[in-house]
C-alpha positions as CSV (number, residue, x, y, z in Angstrom):
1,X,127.8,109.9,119.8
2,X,124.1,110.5,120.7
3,X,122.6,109.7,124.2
4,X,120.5,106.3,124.2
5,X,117.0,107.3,124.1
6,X,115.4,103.5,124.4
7,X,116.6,100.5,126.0
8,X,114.4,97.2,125.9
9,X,116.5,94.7,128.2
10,X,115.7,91.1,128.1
11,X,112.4,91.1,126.6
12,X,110.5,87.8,126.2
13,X,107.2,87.3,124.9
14,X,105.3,83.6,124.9
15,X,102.0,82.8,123.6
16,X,100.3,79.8,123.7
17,X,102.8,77.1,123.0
18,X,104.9,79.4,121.0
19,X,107.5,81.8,122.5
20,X,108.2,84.8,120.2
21,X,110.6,87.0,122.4
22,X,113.5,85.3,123.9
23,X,115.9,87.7,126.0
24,X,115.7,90.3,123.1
25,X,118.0,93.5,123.7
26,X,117.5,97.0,122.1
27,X,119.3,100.1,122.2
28,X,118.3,103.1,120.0
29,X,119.9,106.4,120.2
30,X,118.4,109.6,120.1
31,X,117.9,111.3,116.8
32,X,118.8,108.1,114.5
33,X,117.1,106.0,111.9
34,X,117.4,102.3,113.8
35,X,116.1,99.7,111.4
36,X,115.1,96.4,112.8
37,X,115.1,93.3,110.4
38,X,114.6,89.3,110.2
39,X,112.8,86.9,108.6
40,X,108.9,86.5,108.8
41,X,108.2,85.6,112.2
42,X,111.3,86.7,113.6
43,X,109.5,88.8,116.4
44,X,109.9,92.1,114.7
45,X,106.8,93.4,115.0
46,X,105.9,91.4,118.5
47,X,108.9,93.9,120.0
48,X,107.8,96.8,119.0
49,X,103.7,96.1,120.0
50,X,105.4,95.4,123.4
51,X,107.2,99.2,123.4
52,X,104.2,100.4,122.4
53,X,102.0,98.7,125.1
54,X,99.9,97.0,122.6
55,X,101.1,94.0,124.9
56,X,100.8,95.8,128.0
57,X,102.8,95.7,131.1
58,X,102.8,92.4,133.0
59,X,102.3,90.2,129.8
60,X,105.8,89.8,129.1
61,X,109.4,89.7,130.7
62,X,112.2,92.5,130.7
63,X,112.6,95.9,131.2
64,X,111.3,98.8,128.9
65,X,113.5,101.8,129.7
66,X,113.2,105.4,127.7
67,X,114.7,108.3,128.4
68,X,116.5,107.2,131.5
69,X,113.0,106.0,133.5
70,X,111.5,102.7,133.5
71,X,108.4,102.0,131.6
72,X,105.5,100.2,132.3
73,X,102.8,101.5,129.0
74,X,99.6,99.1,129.9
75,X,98.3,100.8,126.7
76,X,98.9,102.5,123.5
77,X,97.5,105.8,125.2
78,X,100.4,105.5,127.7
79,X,103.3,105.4,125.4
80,X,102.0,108.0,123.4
81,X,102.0,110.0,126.4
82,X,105.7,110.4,126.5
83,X,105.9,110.5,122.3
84,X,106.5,106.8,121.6
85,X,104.0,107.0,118.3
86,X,103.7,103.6,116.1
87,X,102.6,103.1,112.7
88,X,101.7,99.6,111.7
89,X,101.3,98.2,108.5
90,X,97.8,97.7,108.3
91,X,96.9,102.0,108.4
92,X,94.7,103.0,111.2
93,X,92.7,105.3,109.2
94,X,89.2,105.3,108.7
95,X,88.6,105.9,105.2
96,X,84.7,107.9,106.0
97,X,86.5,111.0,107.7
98,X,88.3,113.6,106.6
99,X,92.3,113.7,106.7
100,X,91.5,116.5,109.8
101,X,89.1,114.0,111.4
102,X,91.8,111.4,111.2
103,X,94.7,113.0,112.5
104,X,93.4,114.4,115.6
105,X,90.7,111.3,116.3
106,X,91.3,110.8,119.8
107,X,92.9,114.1,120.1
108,X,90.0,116.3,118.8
109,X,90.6,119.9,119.0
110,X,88.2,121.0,120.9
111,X,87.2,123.7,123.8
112,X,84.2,122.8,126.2
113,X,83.4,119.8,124.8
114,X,82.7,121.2,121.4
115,X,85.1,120.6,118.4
116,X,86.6,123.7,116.7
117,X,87.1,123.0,113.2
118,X,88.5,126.0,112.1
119,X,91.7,125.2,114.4
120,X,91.2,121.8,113.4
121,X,91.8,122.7,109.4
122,X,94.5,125.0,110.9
123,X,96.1,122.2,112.7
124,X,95.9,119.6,110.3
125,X,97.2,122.0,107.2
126,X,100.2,122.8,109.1
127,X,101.0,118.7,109.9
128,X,100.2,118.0,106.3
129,X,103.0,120.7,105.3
130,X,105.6,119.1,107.5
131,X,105.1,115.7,105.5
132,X,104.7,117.4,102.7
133,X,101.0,116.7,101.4
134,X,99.3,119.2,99.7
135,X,95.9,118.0,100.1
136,X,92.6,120.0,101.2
137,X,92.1,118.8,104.8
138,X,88.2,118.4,104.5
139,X,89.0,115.7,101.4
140,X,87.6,112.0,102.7
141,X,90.5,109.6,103.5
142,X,89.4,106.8,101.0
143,X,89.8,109.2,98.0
144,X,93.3,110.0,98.5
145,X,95.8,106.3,97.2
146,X,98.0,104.5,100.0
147,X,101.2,106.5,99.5
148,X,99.4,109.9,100.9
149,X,97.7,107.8,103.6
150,X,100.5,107.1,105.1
151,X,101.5,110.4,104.9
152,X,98.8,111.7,106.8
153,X,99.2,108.6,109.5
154,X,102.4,110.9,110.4
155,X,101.0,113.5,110.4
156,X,99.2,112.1,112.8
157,X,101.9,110.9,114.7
158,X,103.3,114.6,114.8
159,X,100.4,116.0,116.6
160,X,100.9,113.7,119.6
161,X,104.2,115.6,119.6
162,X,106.3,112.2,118.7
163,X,109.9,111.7,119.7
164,X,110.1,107.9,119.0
165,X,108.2,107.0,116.1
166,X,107.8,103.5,114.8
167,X,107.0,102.7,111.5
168,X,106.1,98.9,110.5
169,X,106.7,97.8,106.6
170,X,106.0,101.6,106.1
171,X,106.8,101.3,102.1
172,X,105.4,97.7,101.4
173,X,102.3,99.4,99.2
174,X,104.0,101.5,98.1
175,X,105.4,102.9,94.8
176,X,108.9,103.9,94.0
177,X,108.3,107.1,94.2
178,X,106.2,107.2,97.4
179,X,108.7,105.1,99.2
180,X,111.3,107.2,98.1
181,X,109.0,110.7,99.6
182,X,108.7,108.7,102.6
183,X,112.7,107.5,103.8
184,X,113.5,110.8,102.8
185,X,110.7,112.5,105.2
186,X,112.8,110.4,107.6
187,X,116.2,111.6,107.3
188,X,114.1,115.2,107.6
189,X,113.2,113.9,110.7
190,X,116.2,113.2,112.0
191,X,117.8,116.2,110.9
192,X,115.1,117.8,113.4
193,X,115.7,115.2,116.6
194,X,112.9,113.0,115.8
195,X,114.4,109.0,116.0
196,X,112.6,106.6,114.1
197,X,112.9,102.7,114.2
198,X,112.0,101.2,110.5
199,X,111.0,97.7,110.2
200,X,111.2,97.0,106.4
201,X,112.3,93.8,104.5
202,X,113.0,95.9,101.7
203,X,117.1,95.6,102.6
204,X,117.9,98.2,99.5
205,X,115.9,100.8,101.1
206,X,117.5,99.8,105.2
207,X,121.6,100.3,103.5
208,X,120.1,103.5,102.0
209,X,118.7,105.8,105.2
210,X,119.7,103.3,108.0
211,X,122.1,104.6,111.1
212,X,121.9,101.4,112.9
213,X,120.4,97.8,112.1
214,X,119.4,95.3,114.8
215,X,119.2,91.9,113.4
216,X,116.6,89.2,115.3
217,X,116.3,86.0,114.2
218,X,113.9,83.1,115.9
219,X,112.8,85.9,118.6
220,X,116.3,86.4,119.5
221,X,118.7,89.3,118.9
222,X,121.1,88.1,116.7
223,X,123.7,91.5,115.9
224,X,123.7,95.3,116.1
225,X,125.4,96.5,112.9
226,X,126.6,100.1,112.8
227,X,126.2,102.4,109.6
228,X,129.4,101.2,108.0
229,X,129.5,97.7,108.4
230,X,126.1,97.4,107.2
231,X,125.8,95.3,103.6
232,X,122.7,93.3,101.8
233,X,125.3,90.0,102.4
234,X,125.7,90.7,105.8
235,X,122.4,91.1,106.7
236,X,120.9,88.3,105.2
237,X,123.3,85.9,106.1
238,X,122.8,87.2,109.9
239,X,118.7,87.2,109.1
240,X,118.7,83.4,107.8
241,X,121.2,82.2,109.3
242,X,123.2,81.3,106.4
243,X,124.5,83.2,103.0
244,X,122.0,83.1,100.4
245,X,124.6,83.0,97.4
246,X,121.9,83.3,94.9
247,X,119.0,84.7,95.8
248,X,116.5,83.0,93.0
249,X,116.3,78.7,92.7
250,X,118.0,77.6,90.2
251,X,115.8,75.5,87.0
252,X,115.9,74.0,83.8
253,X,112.7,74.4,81.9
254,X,110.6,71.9,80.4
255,X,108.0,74.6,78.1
256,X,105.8,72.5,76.1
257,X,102.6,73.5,74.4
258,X,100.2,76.5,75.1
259,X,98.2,75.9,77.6
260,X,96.4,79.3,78.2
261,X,95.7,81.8,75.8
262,X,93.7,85.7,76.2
263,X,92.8,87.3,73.2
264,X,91.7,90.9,72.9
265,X,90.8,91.5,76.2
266,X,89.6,94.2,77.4
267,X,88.0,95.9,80.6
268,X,86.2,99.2,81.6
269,X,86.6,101.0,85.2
270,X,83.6,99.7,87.8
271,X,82.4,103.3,88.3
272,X,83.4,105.0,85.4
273,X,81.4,103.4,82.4
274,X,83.4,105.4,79.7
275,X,87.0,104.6,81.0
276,X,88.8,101.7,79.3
277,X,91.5,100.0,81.7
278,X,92.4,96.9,79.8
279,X,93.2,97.7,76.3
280,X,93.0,95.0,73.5
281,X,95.5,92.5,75.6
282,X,97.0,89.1,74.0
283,X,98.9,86.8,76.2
284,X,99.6,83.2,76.2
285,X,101.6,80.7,78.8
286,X,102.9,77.2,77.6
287,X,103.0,74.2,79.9
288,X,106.2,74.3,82.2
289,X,106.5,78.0,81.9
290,X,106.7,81.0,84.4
291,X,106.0,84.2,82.7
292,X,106.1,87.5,84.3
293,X,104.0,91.1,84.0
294,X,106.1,94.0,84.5
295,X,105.4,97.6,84.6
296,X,104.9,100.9,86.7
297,X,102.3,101.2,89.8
298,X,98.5,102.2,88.0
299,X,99.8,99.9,85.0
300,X,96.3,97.7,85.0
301,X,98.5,94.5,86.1
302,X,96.2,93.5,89.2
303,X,92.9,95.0,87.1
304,X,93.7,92.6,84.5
305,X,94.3,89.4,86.9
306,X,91.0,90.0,88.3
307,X,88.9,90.4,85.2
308,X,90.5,87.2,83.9
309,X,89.8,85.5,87.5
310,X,85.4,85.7,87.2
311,X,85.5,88.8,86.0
312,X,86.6,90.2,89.9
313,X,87.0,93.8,88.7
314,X,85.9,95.9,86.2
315,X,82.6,96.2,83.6
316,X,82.0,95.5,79.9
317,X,84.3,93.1,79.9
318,X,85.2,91.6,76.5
319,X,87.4,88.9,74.7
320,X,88.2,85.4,74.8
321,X,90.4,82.8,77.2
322,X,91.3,79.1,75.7
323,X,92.6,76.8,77.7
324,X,94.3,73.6,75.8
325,X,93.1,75.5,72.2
326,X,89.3,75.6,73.7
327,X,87.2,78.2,74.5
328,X,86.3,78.6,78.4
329,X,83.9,80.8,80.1
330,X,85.6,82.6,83.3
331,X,82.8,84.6,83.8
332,X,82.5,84.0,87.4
333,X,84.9,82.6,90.1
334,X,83.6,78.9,90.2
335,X,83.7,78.9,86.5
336,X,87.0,79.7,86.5
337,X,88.0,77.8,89.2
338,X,86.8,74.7,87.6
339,X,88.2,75.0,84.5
340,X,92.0,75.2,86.4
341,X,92.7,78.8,86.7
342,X,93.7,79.9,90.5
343,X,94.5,83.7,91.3
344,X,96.6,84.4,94.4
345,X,95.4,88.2,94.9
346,X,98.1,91.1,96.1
347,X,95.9,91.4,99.2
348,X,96.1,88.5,101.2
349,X,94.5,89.8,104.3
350,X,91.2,91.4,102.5
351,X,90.5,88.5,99.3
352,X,93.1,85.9,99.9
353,X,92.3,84.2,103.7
354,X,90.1,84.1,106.3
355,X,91.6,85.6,109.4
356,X,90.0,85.0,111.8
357,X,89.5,80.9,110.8
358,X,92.7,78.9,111.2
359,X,95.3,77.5,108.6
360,X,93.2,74.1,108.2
361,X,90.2,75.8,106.9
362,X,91.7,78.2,104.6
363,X,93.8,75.4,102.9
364,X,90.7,73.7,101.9
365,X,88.5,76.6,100.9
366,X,89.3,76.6,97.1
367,X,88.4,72.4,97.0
368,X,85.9,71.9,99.3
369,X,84.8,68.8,97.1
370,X,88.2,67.4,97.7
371,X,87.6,66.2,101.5
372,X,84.0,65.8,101.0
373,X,81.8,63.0,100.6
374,X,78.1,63.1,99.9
375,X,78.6,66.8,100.5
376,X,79.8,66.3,104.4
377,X,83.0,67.9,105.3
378,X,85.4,64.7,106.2
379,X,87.5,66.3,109.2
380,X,90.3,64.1,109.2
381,X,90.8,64.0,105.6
382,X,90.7,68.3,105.9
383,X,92.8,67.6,109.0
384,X,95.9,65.2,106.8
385,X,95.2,67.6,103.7
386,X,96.2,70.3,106.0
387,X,99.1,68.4,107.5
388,X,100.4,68.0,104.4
389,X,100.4,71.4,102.9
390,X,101.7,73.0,106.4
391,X,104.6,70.4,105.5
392,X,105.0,70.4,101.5
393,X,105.3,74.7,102.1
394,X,106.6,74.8,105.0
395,X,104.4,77.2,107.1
396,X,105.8,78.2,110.5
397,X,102.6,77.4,112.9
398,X,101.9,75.4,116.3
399,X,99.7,73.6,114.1
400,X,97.2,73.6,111.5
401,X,94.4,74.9,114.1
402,X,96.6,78.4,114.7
403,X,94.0,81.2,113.3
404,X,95.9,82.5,110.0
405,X,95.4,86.0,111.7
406,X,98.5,85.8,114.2
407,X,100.7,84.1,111.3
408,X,103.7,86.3,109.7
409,X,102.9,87.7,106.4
410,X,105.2,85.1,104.7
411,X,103.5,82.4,106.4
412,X,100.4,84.3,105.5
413,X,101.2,83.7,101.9
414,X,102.1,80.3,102.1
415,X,98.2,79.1,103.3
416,X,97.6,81.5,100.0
417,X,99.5,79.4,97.5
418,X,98.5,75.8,99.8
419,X,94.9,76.6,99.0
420,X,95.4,77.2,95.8
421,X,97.9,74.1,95.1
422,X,95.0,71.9,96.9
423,X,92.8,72.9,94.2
424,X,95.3,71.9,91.8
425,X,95.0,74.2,88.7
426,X,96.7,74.0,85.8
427,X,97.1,77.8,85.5
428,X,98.4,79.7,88.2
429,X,98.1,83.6,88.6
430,X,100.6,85.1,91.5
431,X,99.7,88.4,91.7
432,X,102.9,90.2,94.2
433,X,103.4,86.7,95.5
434,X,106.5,88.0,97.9
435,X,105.2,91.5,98.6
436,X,106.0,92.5,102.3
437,X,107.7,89.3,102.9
438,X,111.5,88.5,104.1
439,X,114.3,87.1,101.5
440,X,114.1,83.4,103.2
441,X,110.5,83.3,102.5
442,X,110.8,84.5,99.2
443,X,113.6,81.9,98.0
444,X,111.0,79.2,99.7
445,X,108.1,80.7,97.4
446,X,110.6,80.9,94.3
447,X,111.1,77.3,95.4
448,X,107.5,76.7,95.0
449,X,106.9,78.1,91.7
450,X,110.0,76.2,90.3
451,X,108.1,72.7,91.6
452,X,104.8,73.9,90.3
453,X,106.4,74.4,87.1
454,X,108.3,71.3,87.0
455,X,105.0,69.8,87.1
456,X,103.7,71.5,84.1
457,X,101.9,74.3,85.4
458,X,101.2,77.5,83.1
459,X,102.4,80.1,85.6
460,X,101.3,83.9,85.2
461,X,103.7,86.1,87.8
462,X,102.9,89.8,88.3
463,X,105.9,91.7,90.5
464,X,106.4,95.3,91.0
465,X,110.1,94.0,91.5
466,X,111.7,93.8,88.5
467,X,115.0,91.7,90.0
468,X,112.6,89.5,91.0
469,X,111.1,89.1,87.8
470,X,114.4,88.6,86.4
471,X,115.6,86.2,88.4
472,X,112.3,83.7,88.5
473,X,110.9,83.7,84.8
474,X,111.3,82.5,81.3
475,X,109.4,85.0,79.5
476,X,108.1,88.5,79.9
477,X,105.2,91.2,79.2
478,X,105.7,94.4,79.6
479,X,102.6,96.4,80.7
480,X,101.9,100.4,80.5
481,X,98.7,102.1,80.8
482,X,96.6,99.2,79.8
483,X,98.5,98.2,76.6
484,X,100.9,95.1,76.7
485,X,104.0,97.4,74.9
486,X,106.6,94.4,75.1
487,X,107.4,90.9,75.3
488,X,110.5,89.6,75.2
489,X,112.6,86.3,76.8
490,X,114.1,86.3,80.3
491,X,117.1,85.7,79.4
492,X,117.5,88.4,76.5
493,X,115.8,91.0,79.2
494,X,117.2,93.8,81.5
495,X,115.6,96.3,83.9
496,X,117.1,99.1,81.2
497,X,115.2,97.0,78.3
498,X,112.3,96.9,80.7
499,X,112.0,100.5,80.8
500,X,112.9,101.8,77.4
501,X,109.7,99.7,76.5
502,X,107.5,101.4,78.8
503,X,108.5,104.9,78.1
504,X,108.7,104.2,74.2
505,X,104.9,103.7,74.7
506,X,104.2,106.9,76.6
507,X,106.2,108.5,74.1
508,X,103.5,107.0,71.4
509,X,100.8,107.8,73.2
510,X,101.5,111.3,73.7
């Protein structure tokens, strides 16, 4: 058995009116993959900005102790010192510099004061090698796609010589195939003595590379699970604190009459004039009904969501939308927004809230009018409507005045869809409405969308997870390359059917 590298004994955490970390405990041994799990606003993440002095010393109880010596980091510099490296979820890149730049900012290579950036492309060429990137140091950061960013954010990690590194919700942006490159640079890792603690609520992924798994549940350390007692019942029944015997709501649909209709629509790329993205597309969605998009990362889901939504992305934008058999004009937000179509972006934190206001104003944001009069904001009426929606979706908050910011990503997502329910639409597009959140959160959105529909909404639901898809819709698209190549009904479809759609079109269109 392998020496403990890291022990956290007793850690608790409180801010204001809300205590995070209650008497948490944490073991990891040396040279193991230790994945740490719970639901959104468990404490995962709180922990781990504690080891890594992001909460410094002195702002929290317990004892930090690594490698045998007690700990005191009062900053991030301070753990690094000794290897303790963390990635978090939002990448600490900056997209204007080079990949060199970026992995040795703060750690320039440089002798007298002066950078040398010949042992600076030397450097950085032999840390991309280790993680397997191919790219030419000098290329900016913002032309290479989120898979090979977080590629280079180890790299970066490996030239502060890391022995601990901590990656938080490493694969949530990621595709298959990136996520796949990535837990497999981890067991690499391992292989040469480097430990690494995953937070990840993707469970699949956790069973697959996994040594340990710590469970914590309400800011408390629930179980320690070793490799072969580890199971996707298990944990979730330790993570919720109950079994989640079926993981999607169950419904019986009331579908009605069309309700919203796209006909030959199509979009070109924002910078590239000549480049079609959206190709010819014709959907529809019937009153009651939850239909899904599935397809590949780089399908033109999200690029078609926002061209419908105010025309958000794209250029030369062409076709028609009917709402109720009648022609509407979605040419901009407002428009759109008043005739009853929402979007819920992908990207909560950059289109979808206000971080730095709290949960009461980004609930109203979508419906000003609706606690206005004469064109004054009423504050109690904001205050109730808030109240409310906090309530009806059950957002985990001190209250409605908690800056959306310091919320959980699930929680996150639930101002999301409360804005977007105040505005009451009558078409709803959720575009990765559970991305990056836990499997208690996501049963409490699937909830949501089950009530929405039950109310006659036309629901448009975009997943890059096909169970997911499965388990939540009636009907479904099938998206590739632009096209719509399939559409079939839930209940006849598989992930196998899924797929044999998608590569039947590549194989017609090469």
């Amino acid at each position: 058995m392998s020496e403990t590298i890291l022990e956290m004994r007793g850690i608790t955490k409180t801010f204001p009116g809300v205590k995070a970390l209650q008497d948490v405990n944490l073991d990891v041994r040396e040279a193991e993959i230790h994945a740490i799990v719970g639901e959104n606003g468990a404490g995962k993440s709180t922990l781990m900005k504690v080891l890594s002095g992001v909460y410094p010393a002195g702002s929290y109880d317990g004892q930090i102790v690594y490698k045998g010596q007690e700990q005191h980091f009062k900053s991030i510099r301070d753990s690094e010192h000794v290897g303790i490296v963390i990635i978090h979820q939002e990448l600490a890149l900056v997209p204007l510099l080079s990949i060199a730049e970026n992995i040795f900012l703060g750690n320039e290579q440089a002798k007298a004061g002066i950078v040398d950036w010949d042992e600076t492309r030397d450097g950085a060429r032999k840390l991309l090698s280790m993680v397997g990137l191919k790219e030419d140091p000098d290329t900016l950061v913002t032309n290479i796609g989120v898979g090979k960013q977080q590629l280079v954010e180890i790299a970066k990690a490996l030239s502060k010589e890391v022995k601990l590194l901590i990656l938080d919700e490493p694969t949530a942006s990621l595709s298959e195939k990136d996520s796949a490159a990535l837990l497999d640079l981890l067991v690499e890792f391992r292989r040469q003595g480097i430990t690494s603690i995953l937070i990840s609520h993707k469970l699949n992924e956790i069973s697959k590379v996994a040594d340990r798994i710590t469970v914590i549940r309400d800011g408390r350390t629930i179980e320690t699970m070793n490799k072969e007692q580890i199971s996707e019942d298990r944990i979730i029944t330790s993570m919720v604190g109950r079994s989640l015997d079926d993981r999607y709501p169950g419904r019986t649909p009331q579908i009605g009459e069309v309700v919203f209709e796209v006909k030959n629509w199509s979009v070109y790329h924002p910078q590239h004039r000549d480049r079609q993205v959206i190709k010819n597309i014709d959907i529809n969605i019937r009153k009651g009904e939850v239909v899904g998009i599935a397809g590949l990362m780089g399908s033109g889901r999200t690029e078609f969501a926002m061209s419908l939504f105010g025309k958000s992305y794209g250029q030369k934008i062409s076709g028609e939308v009917f709402l109720h058999g009648k022609k509407v004009d979605t040419s901009s937000v407002g428009k759109a927004v008043s005739h009853g179509i929402a979007y819920a972006t992908e990207d909560r934190k950059t289109y979808g809230l206000n971080l730095i206001d709290h949960i009461k104003h980004n609930t109203t944001l979508a419906n000003l009018a609706g606690v206005s009069k004469f064109g004054v904001i009423d504050d109690m009426a904001e205050m109730d409507v808030a109240n409310d929606y906090r309530k009806r979706t059950n957002i985990r908050s001190s209250s409605v005045y908690q800056v959306t910011g310091n919320l959980s990503g699930g929680n996150q997502q639930k101002v999301v869809l409360s804005k977007w329910l105040f505005a009451n639409p009558e078409v709803l597009i959720l575009d990765e409405p559970t991305r990056g959140i836990d499997v208690g959160a996501k049963y409490e959105i699937y909830t949501i969308i089950n009530q929405l529909a039950a109310q006659g909404k036309a629901i448009l639901v975009i997943s890059s997870e096909m169970p997911e898809l499965l388990g939540i819709t009636d009907r479904l698209y099938v998206m590739n390359e632009g096209r719509m190549v399939g559409e079939m009904p839930t209940a006849e479809a598989s992930q196998e059917k899924i797929m044999r759609a998608i590569v039947r079109a590549e194989g017609k269109a090469s």
